[in-house]
Every structure is written in C-alpha cells, then in structure tokens.
N, C-alpha and C positions, 0 to 999 in steps of 0.2 A: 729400196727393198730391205726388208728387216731381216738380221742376219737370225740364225738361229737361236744365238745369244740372248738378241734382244726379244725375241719369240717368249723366250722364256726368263726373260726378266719381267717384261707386259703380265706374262702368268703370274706370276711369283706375287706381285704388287697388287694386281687384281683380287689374289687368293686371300693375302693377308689383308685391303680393305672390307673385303666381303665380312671375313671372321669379326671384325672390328665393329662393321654395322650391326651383326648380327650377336656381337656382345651387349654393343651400348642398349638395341633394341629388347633383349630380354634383360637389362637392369631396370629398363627405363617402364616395360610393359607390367601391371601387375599381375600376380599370379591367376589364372583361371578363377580360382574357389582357394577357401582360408577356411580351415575349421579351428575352432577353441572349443576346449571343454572347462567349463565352469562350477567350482562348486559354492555354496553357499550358505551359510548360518544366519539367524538374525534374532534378537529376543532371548539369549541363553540364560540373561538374570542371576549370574552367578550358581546357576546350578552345574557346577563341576561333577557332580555324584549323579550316577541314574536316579528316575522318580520313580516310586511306583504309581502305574495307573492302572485305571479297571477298563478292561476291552470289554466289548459285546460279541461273542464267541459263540455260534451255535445257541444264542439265544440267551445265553448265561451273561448277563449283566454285571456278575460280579465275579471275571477271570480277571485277577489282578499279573500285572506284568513286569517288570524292569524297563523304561525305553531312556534313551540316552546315557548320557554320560559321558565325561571327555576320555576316559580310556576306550570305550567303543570306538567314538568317533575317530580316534587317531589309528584303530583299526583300519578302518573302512579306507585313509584317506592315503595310509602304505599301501592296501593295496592298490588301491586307484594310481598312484604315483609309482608305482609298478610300473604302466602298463604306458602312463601319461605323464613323463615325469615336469611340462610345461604348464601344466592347469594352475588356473586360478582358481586362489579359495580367497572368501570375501565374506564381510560380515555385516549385516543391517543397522546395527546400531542394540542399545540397551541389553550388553555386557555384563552391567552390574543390576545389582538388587535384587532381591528374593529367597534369598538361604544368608545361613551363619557365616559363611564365606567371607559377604559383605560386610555384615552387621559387626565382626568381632575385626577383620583384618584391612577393614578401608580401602578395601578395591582392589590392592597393589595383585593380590595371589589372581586375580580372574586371567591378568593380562601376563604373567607368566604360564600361566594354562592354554593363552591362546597362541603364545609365539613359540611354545611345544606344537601346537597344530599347525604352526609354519603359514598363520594368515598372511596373504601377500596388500590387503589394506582395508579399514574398518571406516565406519561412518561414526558421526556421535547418535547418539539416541536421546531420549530426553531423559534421562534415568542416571547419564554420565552424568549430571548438573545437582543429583540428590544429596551431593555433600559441599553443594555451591562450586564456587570454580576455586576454592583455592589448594584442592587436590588434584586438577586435571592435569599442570603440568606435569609432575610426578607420576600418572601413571601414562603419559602421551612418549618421556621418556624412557617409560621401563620397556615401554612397547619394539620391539625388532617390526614393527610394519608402522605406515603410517595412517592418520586421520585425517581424514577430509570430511570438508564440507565446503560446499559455493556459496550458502547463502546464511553461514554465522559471521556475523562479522564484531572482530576479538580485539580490532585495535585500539579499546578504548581497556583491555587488556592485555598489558603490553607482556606479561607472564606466558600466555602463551598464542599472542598472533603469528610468532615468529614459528610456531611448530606445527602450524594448520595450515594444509594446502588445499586449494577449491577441486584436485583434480590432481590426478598420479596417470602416468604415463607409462605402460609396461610394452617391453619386443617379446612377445610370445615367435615362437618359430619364425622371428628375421618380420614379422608382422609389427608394426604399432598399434596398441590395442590402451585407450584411455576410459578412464575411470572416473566421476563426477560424482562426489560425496553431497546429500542433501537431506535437513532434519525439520521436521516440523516444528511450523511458528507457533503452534501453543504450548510450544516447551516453557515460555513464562507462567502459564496458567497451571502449568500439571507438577511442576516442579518444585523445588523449596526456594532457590535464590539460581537467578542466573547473572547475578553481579550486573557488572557495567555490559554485557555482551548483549548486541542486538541483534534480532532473527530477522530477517528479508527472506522477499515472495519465493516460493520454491520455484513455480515458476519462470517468472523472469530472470532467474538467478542461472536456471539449468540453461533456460534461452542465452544465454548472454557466454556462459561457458561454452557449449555446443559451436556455437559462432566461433569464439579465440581457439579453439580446436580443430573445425573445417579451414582457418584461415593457413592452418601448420601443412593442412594435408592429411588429416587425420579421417578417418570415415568410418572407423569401428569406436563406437561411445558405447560405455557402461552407466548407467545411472545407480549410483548404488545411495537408497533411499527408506531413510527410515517419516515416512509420509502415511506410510498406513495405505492397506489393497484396493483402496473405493477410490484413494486420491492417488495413488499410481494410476491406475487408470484413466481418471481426468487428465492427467500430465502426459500420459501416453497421446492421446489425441490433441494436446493444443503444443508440442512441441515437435518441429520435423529435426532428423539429425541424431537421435537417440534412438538404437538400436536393441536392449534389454536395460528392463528393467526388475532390480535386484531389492527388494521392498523388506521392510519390518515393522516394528511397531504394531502394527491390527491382530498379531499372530495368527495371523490367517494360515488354515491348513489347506492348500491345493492339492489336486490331484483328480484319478476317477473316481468317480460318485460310484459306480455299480465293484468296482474292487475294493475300497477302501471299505465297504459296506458287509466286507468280509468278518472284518474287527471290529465294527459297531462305531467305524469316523463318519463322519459328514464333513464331504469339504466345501468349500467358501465359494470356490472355481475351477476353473482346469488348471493342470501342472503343462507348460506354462499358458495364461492366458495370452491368445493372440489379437494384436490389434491393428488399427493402422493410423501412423503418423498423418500430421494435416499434408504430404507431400504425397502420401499413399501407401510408402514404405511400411514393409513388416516392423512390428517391436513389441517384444518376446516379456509377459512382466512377468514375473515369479516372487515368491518366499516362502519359508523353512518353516512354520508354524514356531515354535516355541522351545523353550529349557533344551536346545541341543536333544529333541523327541527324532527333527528329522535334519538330514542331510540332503539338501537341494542337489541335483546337478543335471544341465543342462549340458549338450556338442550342436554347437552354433555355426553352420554352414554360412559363410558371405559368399559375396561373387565377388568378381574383379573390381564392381564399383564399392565394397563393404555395404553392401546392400544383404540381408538376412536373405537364404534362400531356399533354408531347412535347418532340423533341425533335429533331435532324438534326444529325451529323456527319462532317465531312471534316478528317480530319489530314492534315499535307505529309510526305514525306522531303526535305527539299532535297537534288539531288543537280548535280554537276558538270558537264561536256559532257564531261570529257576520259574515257575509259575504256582499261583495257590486259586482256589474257590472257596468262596463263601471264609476266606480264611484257613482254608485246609492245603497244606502243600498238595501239588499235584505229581503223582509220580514216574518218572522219564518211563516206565516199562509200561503205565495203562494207557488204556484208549483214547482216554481224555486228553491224554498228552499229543498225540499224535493227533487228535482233532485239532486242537492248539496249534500247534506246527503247519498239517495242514491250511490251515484257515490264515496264520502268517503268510505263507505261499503263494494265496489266492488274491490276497492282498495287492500286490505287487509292487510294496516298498518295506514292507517289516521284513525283515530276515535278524536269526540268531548269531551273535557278533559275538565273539571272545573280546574281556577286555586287555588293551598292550601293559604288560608287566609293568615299563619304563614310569607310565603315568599311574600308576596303581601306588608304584614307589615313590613319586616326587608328591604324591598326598596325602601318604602315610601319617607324614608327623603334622598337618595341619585337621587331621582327624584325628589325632588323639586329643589335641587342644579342644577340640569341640564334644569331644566324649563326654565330659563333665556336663556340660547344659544340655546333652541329647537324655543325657542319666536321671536329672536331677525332676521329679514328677512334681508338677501343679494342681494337677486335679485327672478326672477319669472325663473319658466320653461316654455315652451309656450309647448313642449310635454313628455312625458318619456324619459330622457337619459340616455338609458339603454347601458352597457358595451358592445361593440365591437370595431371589426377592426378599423371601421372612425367612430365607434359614441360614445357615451355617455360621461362623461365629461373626459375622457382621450385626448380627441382632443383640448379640451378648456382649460384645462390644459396646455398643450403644446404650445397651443395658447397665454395664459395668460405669459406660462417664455419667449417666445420675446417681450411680453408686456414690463413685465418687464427689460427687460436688451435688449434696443432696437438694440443695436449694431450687434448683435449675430443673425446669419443669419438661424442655424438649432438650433431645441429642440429635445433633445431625454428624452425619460421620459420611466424607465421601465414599463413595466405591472404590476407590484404588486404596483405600488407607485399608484395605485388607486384602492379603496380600496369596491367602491360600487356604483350602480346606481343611479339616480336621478331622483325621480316621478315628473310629471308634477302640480304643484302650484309653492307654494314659498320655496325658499332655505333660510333655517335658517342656523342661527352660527353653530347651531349642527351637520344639513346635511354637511356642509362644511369641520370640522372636521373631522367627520366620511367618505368624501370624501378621505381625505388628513391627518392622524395620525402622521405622525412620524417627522414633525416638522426639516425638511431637509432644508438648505440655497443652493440657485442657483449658481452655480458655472461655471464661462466661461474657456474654455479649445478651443482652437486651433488644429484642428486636419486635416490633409490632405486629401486628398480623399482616397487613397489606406486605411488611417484609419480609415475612416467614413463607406468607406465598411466593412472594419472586426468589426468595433463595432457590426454595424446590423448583417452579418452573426453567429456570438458569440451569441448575447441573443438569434435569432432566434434558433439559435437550440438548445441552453438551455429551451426553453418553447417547443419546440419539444419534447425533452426528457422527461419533467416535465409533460407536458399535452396533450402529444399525438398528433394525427391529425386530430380525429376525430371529432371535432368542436375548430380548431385552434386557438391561441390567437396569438399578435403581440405586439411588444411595439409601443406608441404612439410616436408621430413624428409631426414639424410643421415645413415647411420653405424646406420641401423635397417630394419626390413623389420616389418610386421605384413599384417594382413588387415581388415576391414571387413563387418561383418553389416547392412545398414542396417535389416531390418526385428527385428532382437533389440529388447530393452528399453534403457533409456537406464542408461547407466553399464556394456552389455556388450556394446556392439557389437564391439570390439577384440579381436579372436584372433591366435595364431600371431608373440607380439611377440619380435625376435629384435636383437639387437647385435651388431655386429661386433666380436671380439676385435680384440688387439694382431698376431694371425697372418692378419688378415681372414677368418676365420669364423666366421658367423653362429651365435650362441650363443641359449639362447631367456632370457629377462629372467627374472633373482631377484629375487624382492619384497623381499629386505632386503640386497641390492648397490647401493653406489653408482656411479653412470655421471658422470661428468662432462661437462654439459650446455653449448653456446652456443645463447643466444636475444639473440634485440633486446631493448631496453629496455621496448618497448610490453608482449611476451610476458609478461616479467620482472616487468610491473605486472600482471598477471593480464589483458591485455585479450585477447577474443576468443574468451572463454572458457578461459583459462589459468591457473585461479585457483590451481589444484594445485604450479604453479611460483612465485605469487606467496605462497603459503604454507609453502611449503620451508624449513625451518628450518635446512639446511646451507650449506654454502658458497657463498660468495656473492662474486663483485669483477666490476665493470663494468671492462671492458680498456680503454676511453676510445677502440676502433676504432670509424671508423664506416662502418656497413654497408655503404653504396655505395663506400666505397673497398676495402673489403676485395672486395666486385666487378670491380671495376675494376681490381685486380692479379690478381686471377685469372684476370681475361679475359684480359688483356696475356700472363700466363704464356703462357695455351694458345693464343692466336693465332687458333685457328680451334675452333668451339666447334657443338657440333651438338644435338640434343635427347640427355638421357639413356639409355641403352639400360637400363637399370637396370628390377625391377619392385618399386620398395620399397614401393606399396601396392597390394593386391589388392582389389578392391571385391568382394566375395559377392553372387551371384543372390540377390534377396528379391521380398515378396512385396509390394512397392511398384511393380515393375519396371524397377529399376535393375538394371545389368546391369557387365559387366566392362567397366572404361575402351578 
C-alpha cells in the first residue's frame, strides 16, 4: 500500500515528465504558420538621385514627376522597420551603371548607398562585370552584406571565389529562412570582359542548391535572381523547393493593370505573380521594375511544412512633392495639383515620400564633384529624344560614328550601348555620359553582305528574346535601311536590307560586297548578339576613338539636334501584334 508520501512523490515525477514531454514536443513541433515580410530592389543602376519621369495623369502625357531615389527609399524602409524591425531587404542584381555615379567614381559610392539601406544580401547582375572583374573584389568588400550567386563559378578567379557564397542563410523570428543568388548566363554576351569566370545553367545550379538546403532542414528558399521575369517564371515551374522568387534584370514593372493605369504604367504582370512548382507548391515571383522607381514588398505566410499559404502585398513608388506640365511647375494650392495627388492615391503604390536628411548629407559632396559636367553644355535639344526604333539619340549616335570615321559607310551600334533619353533644353557633359558610360573606341571591320545580314538577324533576335515583342527594341543603324518581320522564323526576320551608295542612294545589299563597317568595341566582341561581326574574317583596326567623344563633336557640330526624321527601320505588322513604331 502506498504511503501518502510516495502518493505524492508518484505525482511529483509524473507532473515533472509530463512538462518535459511537453517541452521537448513544442521544441521539436514547428510553429503552426511563419510570416516574413520582404522587401526588395533590383536594376537601380547607380541612380542614387530621383529621375524625373513623365506620368499619364488625367490624360496629360506630359506630368513630369520625381520617382526614386535613395533618400526616399531609406524613408520608406524606417518606417517599415518601425513596425517590422526583422524584414528582409534584397537586391536583384545590376547596382551599377547608368548615371555619373558610375562613370566618374567606379562603383565604390553605389555600395556605400546601399549598406546605408541596410541590404541584408545582393545578387551579381550582369552590369557588376562592366569594369571586368578586376574591381569586384573591392566593391564585394566595401559591401556590409553579402553576394551570392550558385551558379558563377570564380575559382579560376581566385581574387574573389573566396568572397561569393551560392546561398546566405538568415533566423528571421527564431525561423531559418535561405537565400540563393543566381545571374544570367548571357552575362559573357552583354558585358565587356568577364575574365576567367564561368556562368552555369541557372537551372540546374538553383536545383542542386535547393537539394544541399532541404538536406539541412531548410524549407523556406528565396531565389534571389537576376534572370529576367519570362525566365523566372520558367524556373518557377521546372524547380520544386523554391518558394519566392525575387527577379531583376527585364526591369519588369508588376503590379495592377487597372490601378497603375491611374499614372499612365502598364505592367508586365501581377505584383506577385503566382505559380506552381513541378511538386504543386505555391512560388510567389516578383521584381522592383528599375532606378530605385519602386520598392517591392511582399508578407509571406508558410505553414508548418514552409509551404507558402498566403500572402499580402503593397509596393511603394516613392514620388517627390514637386511636379511640372508641359514644363510649367505645377502649383501645391491648384487643382491640378490635387488631381496629381489624387491620381498617386488611386494608384496604389505612388505615394509622396520626404527625403531622410542623413542621405541627402552623405551625397552632398559627391554632387558637387559632378556639378561641373551637369554645367558644362554640348549642344541644345530642340525636342525630347526619347529612345526608340528611329528616334532618340541612338540614331545620332550612329550618326555621329560615320562622323567620325568617314570612310565607313554602315554603323551598327547595339541597344544597350545607349543608355537614356534626352529631354528637350541643353545637353551637358553629364547628359552625354550618362548617354554613353562605358567608354568603347570605334572600330572599323569590313564585313560582306551575307555578314551584315546575319549581324542584324543575331542581335535581333537576342533583343527578342531578352525583351519580348510586346513593345520591341532594335539596334541602331546609320548608312542602311531594312525592314523587320517579327513573327518570321529566327535568322529571317530581316527584309528589304538596302545601303547607301557613295551618291547617297539606297542600293539593296550584295551577299558577296564588302561595306565597311564602324561598331564599338562591345559589338566587335560579338556582344549582344553580334557574333556575325566578331567572326568576320576581314578587315579589322580599332580607330582608338572613343564613342562618347566622337558624340560629343558631333553634337557641338550641329548645335541644335532634333530626333531623326529618318525611317531606317520598318517594323512589319505580325501575328504577335506588334505593330509600326
């Protein structure tokens, strides 16, 4: 018979195994539900300074605005970190290039701008590679975050293998929550020198991570991917185990179509698109469109398995107070302004952001250095040359390298080798750089007709690939005329290719005449799909001009420089529904 004692010793032991089972069992059990909230940049291009851009406002085409900028942004991300002070912020890749930033201070200032926004880890983009890799370690570590990628592999660069990880590991709220950096393999193609570094399949590289992750215990994956939004989404459905995907590169704007159509945007998709893994699993893909315009963010519900099982987002536009029309300030007490406002509102990602004092201060003295070439004037605009097919200064570019090298009867100039529009006043040092970054010499190459067609067909359908059809781009061209079928077969979209004689008229191209060619050096390396020129077995001498000055005298020549009246490329009605520029 148990005395009373042991009555209550029996108790005692039983009470404390119970508590014991009932410790180990909720250490051991995962939590119900896990939320993360995410933010995300990708494409900022060294635009540290807001842009201005022209909304579509009540119909008014030309309500120019302020969007971005890294003092807004670092608005936006105090307050968020207010409220969530656990979030991730994340960046898609290409950082640098496209303002004086770049061009005068070699990158270093971008990555002291973004470890003030307190990134917690960045992808490479193909853009990081524009000054070859013998700057990357230097700004990998000036960087307070890290870079990854899974599928660059550096070790035949031993400067910096040691500093790139295929994948970061974060405990958000006592959660493990990983991260998987990946950059597209036509970064040899689009770029200037990517040294001894070799790119592998995005692909099989994300597969292969996902795997060394699930094997840890890991069930919440980020893909943070500068792949571009057509090829996030193929990767979305041929890998199970990745749960959002954080994309750059395409600068794709997402969002609603019937809000955003408040401001006169069109976007690419939905904010975020949803899809499903080959296992059936949600995965969530998103990105930021461009120059720090928007601020991604995502609250990403898992379940106990990290399985995605909701979700809620609101992106920002940071936008300015100040606003003009037609070039006329617009002023804070009329109507106008308050339509303006409105119409932000309805939107449902522009709102008006102060920017933080802190970063206004730490730019100060890297804008005064650039005052000089913002100051110093080139020539006038007589209207906006804004980027397209035959207009904005991709044509006067083109125009400008048979300036310069008069001999040379065609220019082929790619599409990225121009880098931004040109508003109607005056053209500074500054604009002209920021036209023209990357400081390429003009090179004459001899190439026959059967060559000059597969040049053109090659980048064309490398910018097909890369940006679709749905508002097509072309490379620029001077000293020729063709046409464009975009829904023909690949290698015959190009009809009707014609050169201009020594009498200037247009002749149609012999397959076995040679034209003597100027391209940049980039072309010249077959980038951008030009491979037909880097494989030219004729004549060949780099002139040692370099591009933007051969601009910049041509500007000066003409004084006053308008868009081209020219139609040297014809887009063809297809069955894509592209239409005539």
């Amino acid at each position: 018979m148990c005395t009373v004692q042991n009555r209550l010793r029996i108790f005692v032991q039983a009470l404390v195994a119970f508590v014991l089972v009932a410790a180990v069992t909720a250490c051991s059990t995962p939590p119900a539900h896990f939320n993360l909230t995410l933010l995300h940049l990708n494409d900022t291009h060294s635009h540290l300074e807001a842009v201005p851009v022209n909304l579509e406002i009540e119909g008014v085409g030309s309500t120019t605005a302020e969007l971005g900028g890294f003092a807004r942004i670092k608005t936006v991300l105090d307050r968020m970190r207010a409220s969530e002070p656990e979030l991730l912020l994340l960046h898609g890749g290409d950082a640098l290039q496209g303002t004086l930033y770049f061009t005068l201070f070699n990158g270093g200032v971008e990555f002291d701008f973004l470890n003030l926004l307190g990134l917690d880890a960045m992808t490479f983009g193909n853009h990081e590679f524009d000054r070859g890799t013998a700057s990357i370690p230097g700004w990998i570590k000036r960087s307070r975050f890290p870079w990854l990628s899974a599928n660059i592999d550096f070790s035949a660069e031993p400067a910096i293998a040691p500093l790139v990880k295929p994948y970061l590991i974060k405990t958000v709220a006592g959660e493990k929550v990983a991260i998987i950096g990946v950059t597209t393999e036509t970064t040899p193609q689009t770029t200037r020198d990517v040294g001894l570094v070799r790119f592998n399949d995005a692909v099989a590289s994300t597969r292969q991570q996902v795997a060394a992750l699930t094997a840890q215990g890991i069930n919440k994956i980020i893909l943070l991917s500068h792949l571009g939004y057509q090829q996030d989404l193929q990767l979305a459905s041929q890998v199970a185990g990745v749960d959002l995907i954080i994309g750059g590169h395409s600068h794709s704007l997402l969002g609603d179509i019937t809000q955003l159509a408040a401001i006169g945007l069109t976007p690419d998709g939905a904010y975020p698109t949803e899809l499903a893994a080959p296992d059936g699993s949600p995965v969530l893909v998103a990105q930021a469109w461009q120059w720090g315009h928007l601020l991604g963010r995502l609250n990403v519900r898992f379940d106990g398995a990290g399985v995605v099982s909701g979700y809620s987002s609101k992106q920002v536009i940071p936008v300015g107070e100040r606003f003009s029309r037609d070039g006329t300030p617009v002023s804070p007490e009329s109507s106008q302004y308050q339509a303006i406002v409105k119409a932000l509102a309805q939107s449902g990602s522009a709102q008006i952001v102060a920017e933080d004092p802190a970063v206004l201060a730490a730019l100060a003295p890297y804008q005064r250095q650039l005052a000089q070439f913002h100051t110093a004037v080139v020539a006038r605009a007589a209207e906006d040359l804004k980027r397209g097919v035959n207009s904005g200064p991709g044509p006067l570019v083109a125009d400008a390298m048979l300036g310069a090298l008069p001999r040379a009867q065609v220019a082929l100039l790619n599409y990225g080798g121009v880098r931004k529009s040109l508003l109607s006043g005056m053209i500074s040092e500054g604009d002209l750089l920021e036209v023209m970054p990357f400081a390429d010499t003009l090179v004459l190459i001899d190439l026959n007709g059967s060559e000059l067609q597969a040049a053109l067909e090659g980048t064309i359908d490398f910018l097909i690939r890369k940006y679709g059809l749905k508002q097509p781009v072309m490379p620029y061209v001077a000293g020729i005329r063709f046409a464009v079928e975009l829904s023909a077969p690949r290698g015959s979209r190009v009809t009707a290719l014609t050169v201009r004689d020594r009498r200037g008229v247009f002749q149609p191209v012999e397959p076995a005449t040679l034209y003597r060619t100027v391209v940049n050096t980039f072309v010249a390396g077959g980038g951008d799909g030009f491979a037909a020129v880097k494989n030219a077995a004729g004549f060949r001498s780099d002139s040692g001009i370099i591009d933007s000055d051969a601009f910049r005298e041509y500007l000066k020549k003409l004084g006053t420089v308008s868009n081209s009246r020219e139609q040297r490329i014809t887009i063809m009605q297809s069955a894509g529904g592209a239409g005539q520029p």
